[in-house]
N, C-alpha and C positions, 0 to 999 in steps of 0.2 A: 533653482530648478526644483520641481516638486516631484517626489516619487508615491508610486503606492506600496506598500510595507513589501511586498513581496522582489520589489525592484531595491531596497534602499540599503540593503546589509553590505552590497559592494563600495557604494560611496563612503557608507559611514566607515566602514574598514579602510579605507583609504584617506579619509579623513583624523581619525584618529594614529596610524602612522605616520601621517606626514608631521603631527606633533610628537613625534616618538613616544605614541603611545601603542600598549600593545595589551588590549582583555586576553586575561586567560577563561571567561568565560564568558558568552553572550546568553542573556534572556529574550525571548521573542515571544509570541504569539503565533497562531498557526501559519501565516502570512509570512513566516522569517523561516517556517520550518519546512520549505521545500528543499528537493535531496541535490539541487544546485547550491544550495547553501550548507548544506552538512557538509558537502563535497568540499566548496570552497572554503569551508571554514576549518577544518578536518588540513587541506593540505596547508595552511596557516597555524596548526598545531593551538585553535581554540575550539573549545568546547561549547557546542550550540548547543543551550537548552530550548526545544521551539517543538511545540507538538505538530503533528504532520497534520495535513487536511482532511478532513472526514473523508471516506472515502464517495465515488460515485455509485449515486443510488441509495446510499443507506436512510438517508431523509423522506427516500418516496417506499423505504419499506423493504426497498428488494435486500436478498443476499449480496453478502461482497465476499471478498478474497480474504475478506479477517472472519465468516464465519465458516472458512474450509477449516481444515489441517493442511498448512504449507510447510514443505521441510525446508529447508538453510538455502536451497537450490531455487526455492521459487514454485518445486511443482507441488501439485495439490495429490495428497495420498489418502484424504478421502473428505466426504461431502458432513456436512453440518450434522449427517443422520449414520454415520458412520458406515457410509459404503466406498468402498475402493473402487478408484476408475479403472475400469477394465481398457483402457488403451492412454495410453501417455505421451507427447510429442514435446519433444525441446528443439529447436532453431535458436540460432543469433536472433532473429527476431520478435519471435513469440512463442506462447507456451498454449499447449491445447492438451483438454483433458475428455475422454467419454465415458459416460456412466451406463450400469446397465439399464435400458428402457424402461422395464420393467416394473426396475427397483422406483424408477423416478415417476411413474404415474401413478404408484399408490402414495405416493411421498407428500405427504401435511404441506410441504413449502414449495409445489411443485411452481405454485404461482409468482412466487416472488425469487425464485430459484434463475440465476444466467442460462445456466445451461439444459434445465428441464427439457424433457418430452412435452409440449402442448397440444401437438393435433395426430391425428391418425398419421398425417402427411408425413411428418417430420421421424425421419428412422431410427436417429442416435438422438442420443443425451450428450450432446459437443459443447464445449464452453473453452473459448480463446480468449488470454488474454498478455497480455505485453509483460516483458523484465522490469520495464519501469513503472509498472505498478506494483510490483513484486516489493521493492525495496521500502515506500512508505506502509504498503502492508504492515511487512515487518518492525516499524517504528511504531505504528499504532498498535501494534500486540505488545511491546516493551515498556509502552508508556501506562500501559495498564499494572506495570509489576511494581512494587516496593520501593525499589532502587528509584525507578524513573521520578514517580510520585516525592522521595524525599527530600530531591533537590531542591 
């Protein structure tokens, strides 16, 4: 059976137990480093070294959620240009932040900004996005520190 790297950390874990084998550490590629795999590897009590996936968007330019300030929580407590969002929502489901308007149409990155003001139309500076993107966020912020990089 063939897998693509992103499906194949389960077999090969399962593979390697049934020889009563057991890594205390796993090496990957960004492909091994989705948060299904920290997760599962995490409750297996091994250590997945595997950097997360670029995020969406950062290739065509735009902002992501690693050039906010995110705190431990996931929310965003201010913009790349250091403005604090003037309204803040948490749900079980997603996280929504709004900027002042104002701030965001004199703003250098208004262009390639999620949540910018674009046209007269548009009244807030609102930018929604998921928990589960919150969590590789945070793995691609740590892989940039000392620790991550020495392993």
């Amino acid at each position: 059976m063939t897998y693509h790297d992103s499906q194949a950390l389960a077999p090969a874990l399962a593979d390697v137990r049934s020889r009563q084998l057991c890594p205390a550490r796993v090496l990957g590629d960004s492909h091994y480093g989705s948060t299904e795999s920290v997760k599962q590897c995490q409750s297996e009590g091994i250590a997945l070294v595997a950097p997360a996936m670029p995020p969406k968007g950062a290739k065509q330019g735009q902002l992501t959620l690693e050039n906010f300030v995110v705190d431990k929580a996931g929310r965003i407590v201010a913009c790349p240009q250091g403005h604090a969002p003037v309204w803040t929502s948490v749900s079980a489901i997603k996280l929504a932040v709004r900027f002042d308007p104002g701030a965001c149409q004199t703003c250098a990155s208004m262009h390639t900004c999620p949540g910018a003001v674009r046209s007269q139309a548009q009244k807030d500076a609102r930018w929604q996005y998921t928990h589960e993107r919150v969590a590789p966020c945070h793995r691609r912020l740590a892989e940039q520190e000392p620790a991550f990089i020495a392993q």
